[in-house]
Every structure is written in C-alpha cells, then in structure tokens.
N, CA and C atoms as a LAMMPS dump frame, in Angstrom:
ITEM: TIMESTEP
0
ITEM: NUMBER OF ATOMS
504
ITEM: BOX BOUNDS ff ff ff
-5.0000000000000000e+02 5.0000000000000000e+02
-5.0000000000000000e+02 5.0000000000000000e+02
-5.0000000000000000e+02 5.0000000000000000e+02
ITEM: ATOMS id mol type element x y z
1 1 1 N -203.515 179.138 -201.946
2 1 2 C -204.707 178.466 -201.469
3 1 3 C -205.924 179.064 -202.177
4 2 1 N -206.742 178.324 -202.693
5 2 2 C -207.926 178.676 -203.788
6 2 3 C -209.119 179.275 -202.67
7 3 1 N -209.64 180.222 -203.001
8 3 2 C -211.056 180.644 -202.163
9 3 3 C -211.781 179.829 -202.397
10 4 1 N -212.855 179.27 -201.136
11 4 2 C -214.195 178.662 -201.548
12 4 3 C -215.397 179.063 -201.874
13 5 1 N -216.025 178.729 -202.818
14 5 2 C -216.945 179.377 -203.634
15 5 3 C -218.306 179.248 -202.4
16 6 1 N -219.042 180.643 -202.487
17 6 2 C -220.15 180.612 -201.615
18 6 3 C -221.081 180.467 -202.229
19 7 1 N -222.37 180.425 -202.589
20 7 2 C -223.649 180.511 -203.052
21 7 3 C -223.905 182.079 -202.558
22 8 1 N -224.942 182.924 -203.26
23 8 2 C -224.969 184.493 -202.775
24 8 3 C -226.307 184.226 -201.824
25 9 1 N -225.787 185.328 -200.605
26 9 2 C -226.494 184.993 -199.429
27 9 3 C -226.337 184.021 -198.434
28 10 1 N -224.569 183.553 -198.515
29 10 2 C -224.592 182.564 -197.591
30 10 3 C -222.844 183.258 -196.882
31 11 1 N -222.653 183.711 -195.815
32 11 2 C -222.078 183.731 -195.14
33 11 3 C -221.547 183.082 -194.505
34 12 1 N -219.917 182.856 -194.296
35 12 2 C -219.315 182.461 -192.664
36 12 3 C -219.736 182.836 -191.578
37 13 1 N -219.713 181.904 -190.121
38 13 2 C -220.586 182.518 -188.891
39 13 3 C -219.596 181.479 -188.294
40 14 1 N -219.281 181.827 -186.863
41 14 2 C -218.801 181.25 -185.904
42 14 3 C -220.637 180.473 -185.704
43 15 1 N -220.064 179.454 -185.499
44 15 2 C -221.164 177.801 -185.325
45 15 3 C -220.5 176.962 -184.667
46 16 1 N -221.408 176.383 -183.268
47 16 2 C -220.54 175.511 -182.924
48 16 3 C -219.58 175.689 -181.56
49 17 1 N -219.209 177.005 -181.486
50 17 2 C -218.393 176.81 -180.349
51 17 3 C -218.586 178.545 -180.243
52 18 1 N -218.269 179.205 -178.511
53 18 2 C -218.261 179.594 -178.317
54 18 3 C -216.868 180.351 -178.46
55 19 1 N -216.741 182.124 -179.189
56 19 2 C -215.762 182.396 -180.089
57 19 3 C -214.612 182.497 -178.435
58 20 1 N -213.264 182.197 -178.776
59 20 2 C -212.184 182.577 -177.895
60 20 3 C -212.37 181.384 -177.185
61 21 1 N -213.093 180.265 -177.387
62 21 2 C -213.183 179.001 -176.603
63 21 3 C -211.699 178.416 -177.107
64 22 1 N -211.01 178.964 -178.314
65 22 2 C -210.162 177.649 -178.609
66 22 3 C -210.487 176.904 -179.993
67 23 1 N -211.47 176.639 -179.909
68 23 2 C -212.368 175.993 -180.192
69 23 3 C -213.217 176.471 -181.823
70 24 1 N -212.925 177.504 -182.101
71 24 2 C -213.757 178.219 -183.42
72 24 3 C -214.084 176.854 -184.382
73 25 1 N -215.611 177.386 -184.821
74 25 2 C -215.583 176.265 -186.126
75 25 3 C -216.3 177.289 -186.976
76 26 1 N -215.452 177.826 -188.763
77 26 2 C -216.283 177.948 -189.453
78 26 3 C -217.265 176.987 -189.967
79 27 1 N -218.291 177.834 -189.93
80 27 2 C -219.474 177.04 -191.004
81 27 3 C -220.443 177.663 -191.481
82 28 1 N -220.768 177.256 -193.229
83 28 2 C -221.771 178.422 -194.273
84 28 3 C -223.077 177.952 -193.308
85 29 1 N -223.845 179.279 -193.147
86 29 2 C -225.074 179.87 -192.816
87 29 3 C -225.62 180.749 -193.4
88 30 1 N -226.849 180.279 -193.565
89 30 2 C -227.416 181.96 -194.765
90 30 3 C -227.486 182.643 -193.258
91 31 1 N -227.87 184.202 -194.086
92 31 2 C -227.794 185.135 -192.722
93 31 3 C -228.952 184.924 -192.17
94 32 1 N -228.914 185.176 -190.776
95 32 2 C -230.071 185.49 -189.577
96 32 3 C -230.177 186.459 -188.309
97 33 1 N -231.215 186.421 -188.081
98 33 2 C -230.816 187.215 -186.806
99 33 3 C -230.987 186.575 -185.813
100 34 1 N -229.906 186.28 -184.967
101 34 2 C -229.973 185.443 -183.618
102 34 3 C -230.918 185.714 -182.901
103 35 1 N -230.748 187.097 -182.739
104 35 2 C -231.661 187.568 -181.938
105 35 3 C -233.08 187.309 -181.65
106 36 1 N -233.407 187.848 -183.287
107 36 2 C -235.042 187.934 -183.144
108 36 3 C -235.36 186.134 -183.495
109 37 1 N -234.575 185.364 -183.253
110 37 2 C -234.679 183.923 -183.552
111 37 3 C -235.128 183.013 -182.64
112 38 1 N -234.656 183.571 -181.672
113 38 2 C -234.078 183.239 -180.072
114 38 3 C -235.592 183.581 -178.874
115 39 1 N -235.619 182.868 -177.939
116 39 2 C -236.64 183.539 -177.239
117 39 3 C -235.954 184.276 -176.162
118 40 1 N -236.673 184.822 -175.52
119 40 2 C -235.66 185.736 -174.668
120 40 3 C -235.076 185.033 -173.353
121 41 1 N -235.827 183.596 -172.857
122 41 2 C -234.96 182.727 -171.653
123 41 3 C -234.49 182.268 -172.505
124 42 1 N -234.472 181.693 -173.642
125 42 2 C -232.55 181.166 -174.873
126 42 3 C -231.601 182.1 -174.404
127 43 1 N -231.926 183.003 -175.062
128 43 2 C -230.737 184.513 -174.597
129 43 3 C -230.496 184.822 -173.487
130 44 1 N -231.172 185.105 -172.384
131 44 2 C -230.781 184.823 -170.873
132 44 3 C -229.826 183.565 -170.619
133 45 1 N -230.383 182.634 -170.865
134 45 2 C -229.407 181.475 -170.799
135 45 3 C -228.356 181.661 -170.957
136 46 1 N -228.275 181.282 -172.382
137 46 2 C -226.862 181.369 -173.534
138 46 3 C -225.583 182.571 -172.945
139 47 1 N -226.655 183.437 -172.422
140 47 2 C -225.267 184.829 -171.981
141 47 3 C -225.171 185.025 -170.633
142 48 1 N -225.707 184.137 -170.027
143 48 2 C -225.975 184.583 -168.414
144 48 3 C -224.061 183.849 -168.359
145 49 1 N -223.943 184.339 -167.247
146 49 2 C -222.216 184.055 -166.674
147 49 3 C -221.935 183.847 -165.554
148 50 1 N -222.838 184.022 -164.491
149 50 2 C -222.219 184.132 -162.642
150 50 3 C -222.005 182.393 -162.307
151 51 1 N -222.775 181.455 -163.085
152 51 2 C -222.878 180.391 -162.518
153 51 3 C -221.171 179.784 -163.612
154 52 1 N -220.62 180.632 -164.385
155 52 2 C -219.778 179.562 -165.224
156 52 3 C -217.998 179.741 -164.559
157 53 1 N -218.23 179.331 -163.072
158 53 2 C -217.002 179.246 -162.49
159 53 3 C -217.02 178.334 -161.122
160 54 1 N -215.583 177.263 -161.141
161 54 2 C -215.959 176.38 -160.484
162 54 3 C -216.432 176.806 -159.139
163 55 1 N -216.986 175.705 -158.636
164 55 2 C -217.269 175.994 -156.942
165 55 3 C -216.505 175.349 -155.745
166 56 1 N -215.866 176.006 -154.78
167 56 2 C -214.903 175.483 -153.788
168 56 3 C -215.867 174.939 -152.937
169 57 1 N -214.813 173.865 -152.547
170 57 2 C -215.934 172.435 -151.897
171 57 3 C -217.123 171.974 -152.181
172 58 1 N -217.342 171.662 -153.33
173 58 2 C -218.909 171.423 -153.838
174 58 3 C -218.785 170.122 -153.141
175 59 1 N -220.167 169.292 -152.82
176 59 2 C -220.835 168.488 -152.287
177 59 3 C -220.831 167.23 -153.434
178 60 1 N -220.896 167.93 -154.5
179 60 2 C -220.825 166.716 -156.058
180 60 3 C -220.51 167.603 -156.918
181 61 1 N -219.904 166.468 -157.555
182 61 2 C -219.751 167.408 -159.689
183 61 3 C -219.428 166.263 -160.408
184 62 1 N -220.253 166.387 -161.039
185 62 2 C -220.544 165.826 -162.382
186 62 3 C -220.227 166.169 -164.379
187 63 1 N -219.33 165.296 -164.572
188 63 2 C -218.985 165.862 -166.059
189 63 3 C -219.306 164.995 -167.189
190 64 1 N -219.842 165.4 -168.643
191 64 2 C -220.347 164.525 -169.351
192 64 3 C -219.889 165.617 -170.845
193 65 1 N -219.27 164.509 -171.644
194 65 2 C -219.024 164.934 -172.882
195 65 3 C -219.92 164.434 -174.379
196 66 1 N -220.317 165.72 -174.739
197 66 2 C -221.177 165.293 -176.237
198 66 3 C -220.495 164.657 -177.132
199 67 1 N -220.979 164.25 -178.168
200 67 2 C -221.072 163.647 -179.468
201 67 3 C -220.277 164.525 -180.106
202 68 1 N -220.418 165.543 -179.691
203 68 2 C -220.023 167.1 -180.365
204 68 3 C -219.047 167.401 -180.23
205 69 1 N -218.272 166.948 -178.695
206 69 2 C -217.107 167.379 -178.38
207 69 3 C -217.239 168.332 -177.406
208 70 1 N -218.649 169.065 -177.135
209 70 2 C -218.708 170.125 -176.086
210 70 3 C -218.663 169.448 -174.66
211 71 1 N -218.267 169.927 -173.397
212 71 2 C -218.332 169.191 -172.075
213 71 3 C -218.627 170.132 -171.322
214 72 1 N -219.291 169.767 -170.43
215 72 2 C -220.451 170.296 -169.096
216 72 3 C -219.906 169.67 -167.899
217 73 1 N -219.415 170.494 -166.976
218 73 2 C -219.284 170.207 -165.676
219 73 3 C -220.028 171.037 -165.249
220 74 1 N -221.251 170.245 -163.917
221 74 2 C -222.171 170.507 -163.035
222 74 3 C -221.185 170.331 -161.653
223 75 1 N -221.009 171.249 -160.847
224 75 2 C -220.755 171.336 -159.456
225 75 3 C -222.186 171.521 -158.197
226 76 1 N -222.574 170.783 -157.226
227 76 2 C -223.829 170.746 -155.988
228 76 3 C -223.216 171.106 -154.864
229 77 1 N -223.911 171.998 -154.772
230 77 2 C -223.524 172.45 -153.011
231 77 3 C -225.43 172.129 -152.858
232 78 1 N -225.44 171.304 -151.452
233 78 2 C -226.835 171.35 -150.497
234 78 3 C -226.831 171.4 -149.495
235 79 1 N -227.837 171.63 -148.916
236 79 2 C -228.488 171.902 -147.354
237 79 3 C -229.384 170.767 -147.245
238 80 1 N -228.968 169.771 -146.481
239 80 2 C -229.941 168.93 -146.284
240 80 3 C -230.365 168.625 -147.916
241 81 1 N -231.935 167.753 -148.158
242 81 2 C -232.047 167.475 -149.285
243 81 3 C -232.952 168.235 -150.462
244 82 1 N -232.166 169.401 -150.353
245 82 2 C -232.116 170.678 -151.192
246 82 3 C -230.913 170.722 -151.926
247 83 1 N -230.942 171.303 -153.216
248 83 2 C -229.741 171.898 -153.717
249 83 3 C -229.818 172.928 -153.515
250 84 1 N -228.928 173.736 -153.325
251 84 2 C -228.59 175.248 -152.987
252 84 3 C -228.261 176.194 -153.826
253 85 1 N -227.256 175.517 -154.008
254 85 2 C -226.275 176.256 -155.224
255 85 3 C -226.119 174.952 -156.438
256 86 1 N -225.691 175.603 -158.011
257 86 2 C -224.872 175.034 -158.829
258 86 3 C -224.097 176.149 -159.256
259 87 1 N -223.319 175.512 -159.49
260 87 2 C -222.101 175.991 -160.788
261 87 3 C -221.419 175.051 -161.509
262 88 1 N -221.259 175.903 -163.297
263 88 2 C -221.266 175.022 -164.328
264 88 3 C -219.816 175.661 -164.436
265 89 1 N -219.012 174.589 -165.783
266 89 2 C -218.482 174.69 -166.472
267 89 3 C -218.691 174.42 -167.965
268 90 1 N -218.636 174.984 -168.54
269 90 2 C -219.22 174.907 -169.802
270 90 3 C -217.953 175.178 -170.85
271 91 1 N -217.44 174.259 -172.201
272 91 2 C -216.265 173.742 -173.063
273 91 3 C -217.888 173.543 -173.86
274 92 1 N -217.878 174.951 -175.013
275 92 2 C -218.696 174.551 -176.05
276 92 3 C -219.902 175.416 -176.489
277 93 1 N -220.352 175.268 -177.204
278 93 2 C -220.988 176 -177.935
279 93 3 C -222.576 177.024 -177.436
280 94 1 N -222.623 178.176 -177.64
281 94 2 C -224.057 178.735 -177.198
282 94 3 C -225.472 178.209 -176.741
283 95 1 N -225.662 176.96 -176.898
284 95 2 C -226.791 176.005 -177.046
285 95 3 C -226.218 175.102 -175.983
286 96 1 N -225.108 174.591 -175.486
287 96 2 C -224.574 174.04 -174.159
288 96 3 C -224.817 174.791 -173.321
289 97 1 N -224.351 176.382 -173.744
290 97 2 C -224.182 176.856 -172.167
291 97 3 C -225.602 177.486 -172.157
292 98 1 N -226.461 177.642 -173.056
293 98 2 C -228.122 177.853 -172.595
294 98 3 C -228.393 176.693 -171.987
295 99 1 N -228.123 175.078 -172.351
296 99 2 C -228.944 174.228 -171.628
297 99 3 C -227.641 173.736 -170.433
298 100 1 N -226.625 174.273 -170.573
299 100 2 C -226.366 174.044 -168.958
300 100 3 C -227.092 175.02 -167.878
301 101 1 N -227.277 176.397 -168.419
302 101 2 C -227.917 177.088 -167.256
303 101 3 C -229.037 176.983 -167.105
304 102 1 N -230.196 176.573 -168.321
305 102 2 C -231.042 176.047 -167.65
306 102 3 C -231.77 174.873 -166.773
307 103 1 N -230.426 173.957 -166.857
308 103 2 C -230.681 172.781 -166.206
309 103 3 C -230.026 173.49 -164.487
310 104 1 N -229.236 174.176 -164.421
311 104 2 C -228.851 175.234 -163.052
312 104 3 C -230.828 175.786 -162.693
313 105 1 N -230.99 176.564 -163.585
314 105 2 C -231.972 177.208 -163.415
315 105 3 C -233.625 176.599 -162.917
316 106 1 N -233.181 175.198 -163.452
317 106 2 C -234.424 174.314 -163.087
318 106 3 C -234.545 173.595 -161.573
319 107 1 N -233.233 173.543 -161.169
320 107 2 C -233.149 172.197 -160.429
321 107 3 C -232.485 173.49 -158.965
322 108 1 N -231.999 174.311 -159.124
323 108 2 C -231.727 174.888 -158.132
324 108 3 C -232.842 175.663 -156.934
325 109 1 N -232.48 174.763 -155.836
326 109 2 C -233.372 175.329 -155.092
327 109 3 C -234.003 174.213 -154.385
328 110 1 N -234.542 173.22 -155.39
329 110 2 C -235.365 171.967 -155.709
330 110 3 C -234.798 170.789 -155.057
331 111 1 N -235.973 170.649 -153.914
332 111 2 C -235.16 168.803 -153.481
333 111 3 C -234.338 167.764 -154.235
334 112 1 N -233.506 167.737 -153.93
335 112 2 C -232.369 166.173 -154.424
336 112 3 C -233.453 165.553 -155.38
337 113 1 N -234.551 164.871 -155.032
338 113 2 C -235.094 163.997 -155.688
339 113 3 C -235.904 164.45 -156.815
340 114 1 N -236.245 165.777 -156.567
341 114 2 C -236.731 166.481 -158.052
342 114 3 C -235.936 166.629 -159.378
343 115 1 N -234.329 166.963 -158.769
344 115 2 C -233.501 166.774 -159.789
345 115 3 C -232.956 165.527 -160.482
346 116 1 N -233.366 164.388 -159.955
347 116 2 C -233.33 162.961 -160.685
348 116 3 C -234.311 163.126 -161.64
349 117 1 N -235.249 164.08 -161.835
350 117 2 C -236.738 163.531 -162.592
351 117 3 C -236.073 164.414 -163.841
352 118 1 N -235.323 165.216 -163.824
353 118 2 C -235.27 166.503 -165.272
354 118 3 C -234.441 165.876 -166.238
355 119 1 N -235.855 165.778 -167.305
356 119 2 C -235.601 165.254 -168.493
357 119 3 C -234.719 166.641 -169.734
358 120 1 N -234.078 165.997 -170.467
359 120 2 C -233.673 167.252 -171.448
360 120 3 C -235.181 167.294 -172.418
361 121 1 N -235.791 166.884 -172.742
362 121 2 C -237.398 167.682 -173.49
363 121 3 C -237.504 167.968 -171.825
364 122 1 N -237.353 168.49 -170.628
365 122 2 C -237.782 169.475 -169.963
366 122 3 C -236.85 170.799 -169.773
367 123 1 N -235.502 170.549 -170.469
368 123 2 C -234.699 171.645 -171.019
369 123 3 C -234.816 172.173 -172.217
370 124 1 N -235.563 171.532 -172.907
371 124 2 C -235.508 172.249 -174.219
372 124 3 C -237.134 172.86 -174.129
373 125 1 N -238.12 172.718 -173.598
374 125 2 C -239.099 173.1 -173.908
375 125 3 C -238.853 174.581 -172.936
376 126 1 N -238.119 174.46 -171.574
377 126 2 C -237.808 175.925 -170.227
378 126 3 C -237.295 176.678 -172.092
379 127 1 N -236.106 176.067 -172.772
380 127 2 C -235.589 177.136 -173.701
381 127 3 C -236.582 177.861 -174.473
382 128 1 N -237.384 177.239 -175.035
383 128 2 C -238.182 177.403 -175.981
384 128 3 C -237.638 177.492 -177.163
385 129 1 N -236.35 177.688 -177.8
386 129 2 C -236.026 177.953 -179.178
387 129 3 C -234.727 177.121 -179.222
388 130 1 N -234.417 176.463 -178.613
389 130 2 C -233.219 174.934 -178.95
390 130 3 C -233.86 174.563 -180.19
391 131 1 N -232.375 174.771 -181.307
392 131 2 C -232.731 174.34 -182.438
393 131 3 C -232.602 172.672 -182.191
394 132 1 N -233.498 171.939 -183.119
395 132 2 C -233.223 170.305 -183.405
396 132 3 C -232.17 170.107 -183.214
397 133 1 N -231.875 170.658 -183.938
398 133 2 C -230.052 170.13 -184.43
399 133 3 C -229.315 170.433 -183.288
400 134 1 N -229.746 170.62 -182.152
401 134 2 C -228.917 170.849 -181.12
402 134 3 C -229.545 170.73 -179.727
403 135 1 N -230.558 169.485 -179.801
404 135 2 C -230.991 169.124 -178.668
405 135 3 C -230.185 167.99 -177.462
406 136 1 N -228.945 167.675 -178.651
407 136 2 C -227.809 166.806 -177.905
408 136 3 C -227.347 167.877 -176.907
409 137 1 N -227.47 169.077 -177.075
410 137 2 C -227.051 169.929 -175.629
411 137 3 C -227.495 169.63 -174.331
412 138 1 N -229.131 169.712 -174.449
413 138 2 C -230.054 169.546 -173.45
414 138 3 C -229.123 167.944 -172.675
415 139 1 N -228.907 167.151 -173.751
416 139 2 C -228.841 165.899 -173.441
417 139 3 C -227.253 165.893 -172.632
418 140 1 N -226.62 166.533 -173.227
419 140 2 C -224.809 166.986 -172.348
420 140 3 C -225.445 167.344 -170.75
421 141 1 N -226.363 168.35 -170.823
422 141 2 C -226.264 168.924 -169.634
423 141 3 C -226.889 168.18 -168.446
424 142 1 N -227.98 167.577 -168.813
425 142 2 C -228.877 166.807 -167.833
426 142 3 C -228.122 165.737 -168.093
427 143 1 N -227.224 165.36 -168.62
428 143 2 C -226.676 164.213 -168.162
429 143 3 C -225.445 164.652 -167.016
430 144 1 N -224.214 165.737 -167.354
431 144 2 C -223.672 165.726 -166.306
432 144 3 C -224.378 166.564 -164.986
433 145 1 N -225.936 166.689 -165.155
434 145 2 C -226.236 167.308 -163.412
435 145 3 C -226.399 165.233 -163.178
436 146 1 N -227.168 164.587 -164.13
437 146 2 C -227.478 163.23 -163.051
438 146 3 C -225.868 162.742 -162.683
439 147 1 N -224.783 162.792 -163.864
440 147 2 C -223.398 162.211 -162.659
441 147 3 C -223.038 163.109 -161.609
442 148 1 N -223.429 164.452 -161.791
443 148 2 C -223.396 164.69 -160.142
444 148 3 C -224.155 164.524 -159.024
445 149 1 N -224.975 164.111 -159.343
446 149 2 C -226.515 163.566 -158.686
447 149 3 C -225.615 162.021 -157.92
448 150 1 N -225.177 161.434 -159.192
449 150 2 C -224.499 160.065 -158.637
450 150 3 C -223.343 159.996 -157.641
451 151 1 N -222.601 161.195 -158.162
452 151 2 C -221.966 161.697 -157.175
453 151 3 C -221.867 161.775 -155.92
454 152 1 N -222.95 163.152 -154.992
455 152 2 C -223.623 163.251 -154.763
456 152 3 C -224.411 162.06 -153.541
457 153 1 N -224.813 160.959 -154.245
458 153 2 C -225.782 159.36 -152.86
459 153 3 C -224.05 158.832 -152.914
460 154 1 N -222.852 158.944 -154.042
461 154 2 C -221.925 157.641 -153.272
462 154 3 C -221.152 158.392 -152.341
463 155 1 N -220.908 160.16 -152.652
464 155 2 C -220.079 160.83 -151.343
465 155 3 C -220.99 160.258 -149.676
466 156 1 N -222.077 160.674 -150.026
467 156 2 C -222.946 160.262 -148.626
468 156 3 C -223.099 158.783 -148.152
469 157 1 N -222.678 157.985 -149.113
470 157 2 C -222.658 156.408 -148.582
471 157 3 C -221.254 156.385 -148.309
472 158 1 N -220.433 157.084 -148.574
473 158 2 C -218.835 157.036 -148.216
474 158 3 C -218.438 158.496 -147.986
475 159 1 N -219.16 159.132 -147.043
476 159 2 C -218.177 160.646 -146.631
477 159 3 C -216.691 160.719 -146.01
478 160 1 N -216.806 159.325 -145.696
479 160 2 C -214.83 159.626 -145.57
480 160 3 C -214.019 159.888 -146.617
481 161 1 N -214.802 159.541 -147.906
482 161 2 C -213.767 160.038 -149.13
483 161 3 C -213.566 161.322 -149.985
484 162 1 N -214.437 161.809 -148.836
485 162 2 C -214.865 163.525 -149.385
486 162 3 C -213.542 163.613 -149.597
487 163 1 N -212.795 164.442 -148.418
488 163 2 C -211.578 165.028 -148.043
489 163 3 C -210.903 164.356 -149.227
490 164 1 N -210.983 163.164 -149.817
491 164 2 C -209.743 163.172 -150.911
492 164 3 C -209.934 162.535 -152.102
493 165 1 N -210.975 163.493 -152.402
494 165 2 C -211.786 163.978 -154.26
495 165 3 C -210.856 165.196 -154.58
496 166 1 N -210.501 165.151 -155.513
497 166 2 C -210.053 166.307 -156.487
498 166 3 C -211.276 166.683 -157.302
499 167 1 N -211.351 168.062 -157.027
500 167 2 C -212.32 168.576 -158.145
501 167 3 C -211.272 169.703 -159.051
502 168 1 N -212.603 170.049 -159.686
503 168 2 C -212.446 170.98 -160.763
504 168 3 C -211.253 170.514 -162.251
C-alpha cells in the first residue's frame, strides 16, 4: 500500500468523531491548537460528561440525525411546566456534544415554552467558537430537544401511552 503524500505542515488529526466512538475519521489539518482556538464554554461543553447518560423514566426524548451521520438523543424530565432535568446522548463528533450540552445548558431549568423558542444561532453564539463548518451541530441538537419537546404535548394529550414507550 503506497503512503499518501502530505504537503509540509499538514498533519493527520482525529476530525469528525469523537476518538473510541467507533467511529474515527482521518483527516489532513494543518496543525492547531484546540485549545487556545476554543473559548472556554466550547471546552466546557465539548468535555463536560454527567449529562451523557440515558435517563430512567424521562417524561420525553427526542432523537435527530445529521447530514453528518452524528445523532443526538435529548431525554425531559419536568415539574409542572418547567424542565428539570436533561440528559443527552451524543453518537459524534466534539462540536455535537458541545452543542448538545449547550442546548441542556440553555433550556434546563426554563419553562416548556421557552424551550420551543431555542434557535441553533442561539447555540452557536452561548458557544462562541462553533466553527462554520460545523454549525449543522447546533442544528442536530436543537432539533432533537424540539422532537422531544413534541414528544413531550403528545405523551400529555395521551398519558395512557406513557407506560408503553420504550426508551433509550
């Protein structure tokens, strides 16, 4: 098998998916530093972890798959018309699981009807450093909190069908 020729100054980088997801994608990147790239709620985001495990008996959950191939499951637990709790699942890359937690981070807490209004330009601007090229995240995530949102008014127009939803 022939090596592929690099240009000097351009490195392999895990891109794309989060490493041990399964999932690896090489791809050439000149070098950078994530770090100092990143604002520091990106990096909070991107590495935060307590919210990325399902939730027993959630109230709604909602799942929505990118363009990309990455997928976001949003789980709602509420109190009355509050959300309380979320928890995500996140299948995908560093820039999913920053704008899944900050769509957690926005809407938690926040009346039911506040979380119908969160736009992804209101996830990408909480990030501050969502590259372009990866604002379809914002768009994964606020889309599966609204199918759990939808979720969510049809469990309550039909709570007899709670008891026999399969989640997770």
């Amino acid at each position: 098998m022939e090596k592929a020729h690099r240009p000097p100054g351009v490195v392999p980088r895990l891109c794309g998916r989060v490493p041990g997801s399964g999932g690896e994608v090489l791809m050439e990147k000149p070098p950078s530093d994530f770090f100092r790239d990143h604002a520091d709620v990106f990096l909070e985001m991107a590495f935060r972890a307590d919210r990325l495990e399902p939730m027993e008996h959630p109230d709604a959950e909602g799942q929505n798959r990118g363009r990309c191939g990455d997928t976001a499951t949003v789980w709602l637990k509420t109190e009355g018309e509050r959300i309380a709790q979320v928890a995500l699942r996140v299948e995908g890359c560093l820039h999913t699981v920053a704008s899944a937690n900050a769509v957690a981070e926005l809407v938690e807490g926040k009346p039911v009807a506040e979380a119908w209004e969160l736009t992804p330009e209101r996830v990408i601007a909480f990030l501050e450093t969502l590259p372009p090229d990866h604002h379809h995240c914002a768009e994964l995530a606020v889309g599966a909190l609204h199918r759990a949102l939808a979720d969510l008014q049809a469990r309550r127009r039909e709570p007899w069908k709670t008891p026999y939803r399969k989640t997770g």
